[in-house]
N, C-alpha and C positions, 0 to 999 in steps of 0.2 A: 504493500500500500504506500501511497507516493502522497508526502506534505504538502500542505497547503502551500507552503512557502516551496518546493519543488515545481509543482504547478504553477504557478505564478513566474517561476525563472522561466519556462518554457517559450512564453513568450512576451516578457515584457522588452521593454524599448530600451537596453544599457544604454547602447549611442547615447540616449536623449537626454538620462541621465548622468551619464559622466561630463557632455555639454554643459549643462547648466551648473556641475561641481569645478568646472575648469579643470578636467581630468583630460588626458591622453584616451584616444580608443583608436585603436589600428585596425586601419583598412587596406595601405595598401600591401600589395603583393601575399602570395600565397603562405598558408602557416604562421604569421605575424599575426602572434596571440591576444587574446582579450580574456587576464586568468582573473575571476571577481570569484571572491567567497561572500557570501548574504547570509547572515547572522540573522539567524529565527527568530521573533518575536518570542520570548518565554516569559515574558515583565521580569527580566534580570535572573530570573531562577538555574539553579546551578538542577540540569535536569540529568545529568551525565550521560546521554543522550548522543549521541549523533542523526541534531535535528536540525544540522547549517547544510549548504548546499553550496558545489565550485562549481560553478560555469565557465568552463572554454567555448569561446565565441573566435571564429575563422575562415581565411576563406579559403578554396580549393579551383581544382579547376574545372570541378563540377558544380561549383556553387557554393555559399556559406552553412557551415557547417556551426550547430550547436550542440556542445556533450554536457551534459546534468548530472555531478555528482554526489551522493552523501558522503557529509563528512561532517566533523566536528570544528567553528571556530574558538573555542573554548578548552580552558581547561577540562580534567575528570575532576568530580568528586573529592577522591583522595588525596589531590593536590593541593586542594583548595580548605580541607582541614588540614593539611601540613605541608604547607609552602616550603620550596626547598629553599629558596634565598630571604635571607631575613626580611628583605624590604615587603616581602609578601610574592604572591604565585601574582606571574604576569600574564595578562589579557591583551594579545593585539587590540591596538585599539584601530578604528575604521581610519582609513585613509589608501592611498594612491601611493604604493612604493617603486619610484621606478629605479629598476635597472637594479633592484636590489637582491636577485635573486639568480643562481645559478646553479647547475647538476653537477650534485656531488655527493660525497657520500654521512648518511644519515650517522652518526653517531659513528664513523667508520664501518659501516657496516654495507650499507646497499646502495644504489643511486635515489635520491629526491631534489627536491627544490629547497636549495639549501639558501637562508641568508647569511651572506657570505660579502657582500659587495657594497652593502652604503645602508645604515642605520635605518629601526624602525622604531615607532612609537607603541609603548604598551602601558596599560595601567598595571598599578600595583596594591593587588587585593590580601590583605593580610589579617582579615578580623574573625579567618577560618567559620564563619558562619554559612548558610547555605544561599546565597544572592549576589551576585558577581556585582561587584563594586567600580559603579564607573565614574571615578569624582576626579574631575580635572585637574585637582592641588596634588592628587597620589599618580602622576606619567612620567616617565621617564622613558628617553630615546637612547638607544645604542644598537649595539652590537649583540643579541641575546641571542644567538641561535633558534630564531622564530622559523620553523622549518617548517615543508607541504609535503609529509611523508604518509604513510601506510599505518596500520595497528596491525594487526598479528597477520602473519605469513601466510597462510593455509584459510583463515575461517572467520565470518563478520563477527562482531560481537553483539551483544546486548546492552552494555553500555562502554564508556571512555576510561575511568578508572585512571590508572596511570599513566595512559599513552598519550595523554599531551599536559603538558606543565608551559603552555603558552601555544603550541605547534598547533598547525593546519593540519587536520589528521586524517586518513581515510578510514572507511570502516571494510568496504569489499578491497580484498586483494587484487582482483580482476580489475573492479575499478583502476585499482592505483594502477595497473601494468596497462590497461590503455590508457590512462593519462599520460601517464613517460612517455609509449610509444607516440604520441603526439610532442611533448616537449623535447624527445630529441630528435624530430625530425625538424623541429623549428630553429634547433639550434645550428642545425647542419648548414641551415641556410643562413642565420642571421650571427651565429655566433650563440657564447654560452651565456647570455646575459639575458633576465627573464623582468617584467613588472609584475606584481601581486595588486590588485585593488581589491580593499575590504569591504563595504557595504553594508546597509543593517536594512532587516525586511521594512522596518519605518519608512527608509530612504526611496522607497518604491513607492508603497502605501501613499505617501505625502505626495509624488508625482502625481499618481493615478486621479488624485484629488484636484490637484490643478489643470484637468483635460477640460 
């Protein structure tokens, strides 16, 4: 069964909304990615869930191509009652990362979208209670290894748990392997240098309202 917030990525209008945020959206030439994760409406609740959605938007030379995937923008659960960095467990926070991301290897281990190349913004939630805290006085921008990889090898889970303490995570395996097989066929052409744009289902919502 496929989310509200999945259905709604199917076909909403990025272009229209990354124009209006003064964001980047590539169009030309072939494989020159449009990677947006949309962060679920939960009213802030830590649901441990993989109930965010990545959309790769591109084009080919049969046409534009869109792939919808589940994943999680959020921490799990158990991160979030024991933050591994004192400042608190980190939340991307929404925005437009470019050129901040590149394939590499996840923890040394396998290839992902690793940030590796120019700082991102996250908050930093530390009151271990169960509602992801998103207060502008607790962000902090660096270098945290905010990465777009996989959760277990072989099989989806049920919920997030410990596979992401800030990371873009997937849930299907499968998913994650045609995801790559698209970003390095983008790489091949453009080089290893990748943009991330965050998004929140509001950010839609509030369009849809100004038609």
């Amino acid at each position: 069964m496929k989310t509200k917030t999945y259905i709604k990525c199917k076909s909403f209008d990025f272009e229209k909304l990354f124009k209006e945020k003064g964001y980047a959206y590539f169009t030309k030439g072939n494989y020159n990615l449009n990677i947006i994760g949309v962060r679920s409406n939960q009213n802030n609740k830590v649901t441990n869930k993989y109930d965010d959605c990545l959309v790769v938007i591109y084009n080919t030379d049969t046409g534009w191509k869109r792939q919808i995937y589940t994943i999680t923008t959020e921490p799990g659960s158990s991160l979030m009652k024991a933050p591994s960095n004192a400042k608190g467990t980190a939340i991307l926070a929404p925005g437009q990362y470019r050129g901040a991301y590149k394939i590499d290897k996840h923890r040394g281990k396998y290839d992902a979208l690793c940030q590796r190349n120019k700082p991102v913004k996250v908050y930093r939630d530390n009151n271990k209670d169960n509602t992801y805290d998103y207060i502008p006085e607790n962000t902090e921008t660096g270098m945290f290894g905010i990465n777009i990889h996989r959760s277990n090898e072989f099989w989806t889970r049920a919920t997030v748990d410990n596979y992401s303490a800030g990371c873009q995570v997937f849930n299907d395996p499968k998913e994650f392997i045609s995801f790559m097989s698209i970003v390095k066929k983008a790489a091949d052409i453009y080089g290893n240098c990748f943009t991330y744009t965050l998004i929140t289902e509001e950010d839609m919502d509030e369009m849809q309202k100004d038609k």
